[in-house]
N, C-alpha and C positions, 0 to 999 in steps of 0.2 A: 426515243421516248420510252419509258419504263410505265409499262399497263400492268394491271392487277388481274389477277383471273378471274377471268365468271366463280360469282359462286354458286357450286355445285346444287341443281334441284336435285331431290328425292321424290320416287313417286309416292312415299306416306310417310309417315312420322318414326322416327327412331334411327340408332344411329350407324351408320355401317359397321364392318368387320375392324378396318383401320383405327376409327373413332373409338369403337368399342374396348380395343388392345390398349387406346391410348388413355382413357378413362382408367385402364385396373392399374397401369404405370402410375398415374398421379392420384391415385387411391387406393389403397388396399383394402380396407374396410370399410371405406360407404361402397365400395364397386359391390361386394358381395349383398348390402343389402339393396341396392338396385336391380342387383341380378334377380332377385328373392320377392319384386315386386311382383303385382299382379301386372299383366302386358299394359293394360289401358294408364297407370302410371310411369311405363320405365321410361316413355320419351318426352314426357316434361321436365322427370326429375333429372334425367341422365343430362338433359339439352340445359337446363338452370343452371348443375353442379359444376358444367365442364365450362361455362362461360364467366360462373363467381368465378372458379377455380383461377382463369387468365387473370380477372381482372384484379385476385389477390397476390398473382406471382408478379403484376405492374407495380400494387401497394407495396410491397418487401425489397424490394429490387434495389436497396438503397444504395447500393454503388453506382448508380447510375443518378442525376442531378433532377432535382427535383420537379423544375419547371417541365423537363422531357415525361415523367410520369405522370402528373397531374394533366398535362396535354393530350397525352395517349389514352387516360382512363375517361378524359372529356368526351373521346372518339367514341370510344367503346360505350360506354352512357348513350351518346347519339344512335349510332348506329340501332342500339338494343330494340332503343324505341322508335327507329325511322320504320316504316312502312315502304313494303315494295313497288316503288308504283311510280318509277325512273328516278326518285328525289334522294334513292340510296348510294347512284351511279357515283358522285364525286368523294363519299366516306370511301368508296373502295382502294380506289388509289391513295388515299388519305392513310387507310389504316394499313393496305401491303405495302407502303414504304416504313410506317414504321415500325412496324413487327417484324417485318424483315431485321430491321437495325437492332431492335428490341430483342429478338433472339439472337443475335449474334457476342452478346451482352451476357446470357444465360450460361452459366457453367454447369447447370444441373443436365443432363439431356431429353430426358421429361418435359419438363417446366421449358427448355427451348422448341423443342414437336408441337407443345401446349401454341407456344403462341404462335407455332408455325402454320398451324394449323386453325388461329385463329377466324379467318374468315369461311370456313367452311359452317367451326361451330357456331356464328352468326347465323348463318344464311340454315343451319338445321329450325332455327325459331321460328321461320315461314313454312315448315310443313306440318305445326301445329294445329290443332282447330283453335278458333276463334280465342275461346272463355281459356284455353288451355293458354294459349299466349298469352293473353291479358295478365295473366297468374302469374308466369315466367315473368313480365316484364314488370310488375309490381315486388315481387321478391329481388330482383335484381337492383332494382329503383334503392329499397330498402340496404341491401348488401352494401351496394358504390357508396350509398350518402357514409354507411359506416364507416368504411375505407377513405374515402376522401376526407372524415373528420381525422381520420388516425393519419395519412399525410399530413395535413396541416401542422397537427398538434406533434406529431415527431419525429417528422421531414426533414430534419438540420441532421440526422446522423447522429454517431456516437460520440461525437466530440464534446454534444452538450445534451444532457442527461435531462429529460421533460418526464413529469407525471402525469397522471390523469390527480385530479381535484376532492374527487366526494364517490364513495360508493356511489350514488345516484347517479353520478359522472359513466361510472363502470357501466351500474344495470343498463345504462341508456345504450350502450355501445354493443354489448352483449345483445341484446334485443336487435340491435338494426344488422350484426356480423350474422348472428344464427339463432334467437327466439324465431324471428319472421320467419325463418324454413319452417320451424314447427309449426306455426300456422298454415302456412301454404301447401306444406305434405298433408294438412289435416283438411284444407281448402279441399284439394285435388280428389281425396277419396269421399271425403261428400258428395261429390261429381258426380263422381264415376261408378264409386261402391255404395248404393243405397244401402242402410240397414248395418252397416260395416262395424258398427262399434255398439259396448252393451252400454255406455255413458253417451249422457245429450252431446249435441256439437256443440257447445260453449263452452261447456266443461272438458272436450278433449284440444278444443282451440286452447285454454286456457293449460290444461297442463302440458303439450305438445311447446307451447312457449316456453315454460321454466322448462324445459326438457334440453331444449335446442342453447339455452343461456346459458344450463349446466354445462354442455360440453365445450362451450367456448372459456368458462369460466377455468372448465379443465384442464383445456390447451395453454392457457394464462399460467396456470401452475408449473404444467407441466416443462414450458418453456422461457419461465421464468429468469430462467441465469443468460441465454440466449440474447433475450429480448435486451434485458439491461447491459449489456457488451455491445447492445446495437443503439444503444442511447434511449432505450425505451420503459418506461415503469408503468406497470397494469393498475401495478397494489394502488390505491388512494392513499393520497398524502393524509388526509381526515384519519385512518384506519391507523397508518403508523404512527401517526403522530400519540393514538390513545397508549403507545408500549412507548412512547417517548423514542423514536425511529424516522427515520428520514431517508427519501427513495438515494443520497447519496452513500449512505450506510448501508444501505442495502446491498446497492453495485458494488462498493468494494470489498462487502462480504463474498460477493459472488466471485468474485477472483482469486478465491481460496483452494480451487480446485487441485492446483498441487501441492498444496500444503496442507493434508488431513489432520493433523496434527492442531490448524487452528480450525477445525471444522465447530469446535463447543463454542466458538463465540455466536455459531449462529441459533443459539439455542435461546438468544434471546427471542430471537423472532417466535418462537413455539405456539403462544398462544393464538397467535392471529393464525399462526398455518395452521393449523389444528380448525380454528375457527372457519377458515375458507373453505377445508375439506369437508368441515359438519355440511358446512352449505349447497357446497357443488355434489358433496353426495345426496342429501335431500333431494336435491333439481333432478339426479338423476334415478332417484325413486318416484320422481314423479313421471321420469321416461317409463320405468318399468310398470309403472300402474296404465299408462297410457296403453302399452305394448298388450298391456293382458285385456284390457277392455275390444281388444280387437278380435275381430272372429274368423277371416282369412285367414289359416295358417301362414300361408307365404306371407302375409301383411303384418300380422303379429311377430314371426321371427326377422323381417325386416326390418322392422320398428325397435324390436329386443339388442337387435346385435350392438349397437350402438354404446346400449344404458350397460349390456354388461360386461364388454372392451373397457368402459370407462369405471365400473366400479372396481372390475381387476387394475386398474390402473392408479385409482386412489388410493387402495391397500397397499400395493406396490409405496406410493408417496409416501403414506403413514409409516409405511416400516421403515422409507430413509432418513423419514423427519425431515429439517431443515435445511439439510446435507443435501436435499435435492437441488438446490440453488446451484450445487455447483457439479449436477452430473446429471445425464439422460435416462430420465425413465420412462419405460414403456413397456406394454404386455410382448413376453416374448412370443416369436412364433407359432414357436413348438407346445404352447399353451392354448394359444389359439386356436391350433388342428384340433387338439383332444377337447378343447370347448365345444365346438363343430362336431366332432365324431358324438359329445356325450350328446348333444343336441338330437343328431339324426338319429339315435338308438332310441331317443323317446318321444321319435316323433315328432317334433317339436310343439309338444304340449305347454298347455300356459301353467300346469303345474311342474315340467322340470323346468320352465323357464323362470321361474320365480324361485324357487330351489337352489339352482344355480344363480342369479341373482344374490342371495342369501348366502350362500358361498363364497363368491368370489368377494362380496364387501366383506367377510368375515364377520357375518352373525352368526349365529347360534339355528341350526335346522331344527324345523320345526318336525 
């Protein structure tokens, strides 16, 4: 008979050496702003990130048949929220047979550690306190239901091409994948950090949400040509249809990748992309206003790294234009060191942090 291992107590909250290696593999830059947190946040945020983190490498997995996903992220839902207290005994065997199968599945080697390691980052949610769980398992609650609506809605694969409906369609998805962190991150240092910010808490609840919607709205850009090769369309059919467009126009525009030559038909699409990046960089000046209202250093350049990875990353967009549909952009490395080096030469002050900001979106320094 095939048993599950105990999973591992800790005598306090946070997460080992292993965990911690395995966190910077399947992140590279939320690891650094975790690292950057103050201590009384890094083991809620770290234990949250690395548990969406599985339960979005189960939603993507689309080689693998749908019913077996939707069953596994059931588990993982359950579990999140069982309590230790004997009634968790039968998820364990439940969920180490199919993680076990489930990484086996995994071509990435990350993303298979990720789930191999699933039940430990379970079992890190009970060395939480009380109010600190509750938070976790509310953020998570929010994450899954996202993720299980984006199964549903585009579960069948690439074979048959689904959109999402109505911007509002969008906002609402956006909000449940990553506004709700911004709340939650905002939740947590209310906690923890009295006095923490120079804005009320509803107003940094409030812009911490468009903050967290920008950079999903980001990732939607950014991985745009991806998604549609996987049967998937973010843009609303309502949005294209105002340029007279259609998410099947879209995908086969995005299959132009070896043929630059027809890259100007996608210049139709221009006004909407243009449109989206006005947006998503807005959301993400509402990170960086969020970021400076904070008065922890470490909490403000935690909060900052984020909004200015992303604004370097729309400029990047803007200068590909609509050609990005059919190639990978992203802030190079070697950018990001000298970000980090200008960073720490000024301190991390909320005026180079704003400066740079301004920079990297390409305005005009004040």
């Amino acid at each position: 008979m095939t048993t599950a291992p105990p999973f591992r107590r800790q005598t306090g909250p946070g997460l080992n050496r292993q965990q911690r290696l395995l966190l910077s593999r399947v992140s590279r830059s939320f690891d650094l702003s975790i690292r950057l947190l103050p201590k009384a946040l890094q083991a809620p945020v770290a234990i949250g990130y690395l548990l969406a983190r599985a339960t979005d490498t189960v939603t993507d997995t689309s080689a693998l048949p749908l019913a077996e996903r939707q069953a596994l992220l059931d588990l993982m839902k359950e579990a999140i929220h069982t309590p230790t207290d004997g009634s968790e005994q039968h998820l364990q065997l439940q969920i180490h047979g199919l993680t076990q199968a489930f990484a086996a599945q995994q071509s990435h080697p990350h993303e298979r550690a990720l789930m191999l390691a699933l039940p430990e980052c379970l079992a890190l949610l009970h060395t939480l306190s009380e109010a600190d769980l509750a938070s976790v398992r509310n953020v998570l609650g929010h994450i899954t239901q996202g993720q299980q609506q984006d199964m549903t809605l585009f579960g069948r694969g690439p074979d048959q091409l689904v959109a999402l409906q109505t911007e509002t369609d969008l906002d609402r998805y956006t909000w449940l994948v990553a506004g709700c962190v911004g709340e939650f991150w905002t939740e947590l240092c209310g906690r923890h950090l009295p006095g923490y910010a120079l804005l009320p808490q509803d107003e940094m609840v409030h812009i911490g949400r468009q903050y967290g919607m920008g950079l999903q709205r980001l990732n939607i850009i950014r991985d745009m040509g991806a998604d549609l090769a996987d049967g998937r369309c973010y843009w609303p059919q309502e949005t294209l249809a105002q340029a007279g467009l259609t998410p099947e126009w879209l995908a086969q525009a995005s299959k132009t990748r070896a043929e630059p030559h027809n890259w100007h038909h996608l210049e139709t699409l221009a006004p909407i992309y243009t449109q989206w990046l006005d947006q998503t960089q807005a959301q993400l000046a509402c990170g960086m206003r969020y970021a400076l209202a904070l008065q922890p250093w470490r909490l403000r350049l935690a909060s900052a790294l984020p909004a200015l990875i992303g604004a370097r990353t729309v400029s990047l967009l803007r200068q590909a234009g609509p050609a990005a549909l059919t190639q990978r952009v992203k802030m190079p490395r070697h950018e990001l060191r000298a970000l980090l080096w200008r960073i720490a030469l000024g301190l991390g002050s909320a005026a180079v942090l704003e400066r740079e900001f301004r920079k990297l979106s390409g305005e005009p320094l004040r």
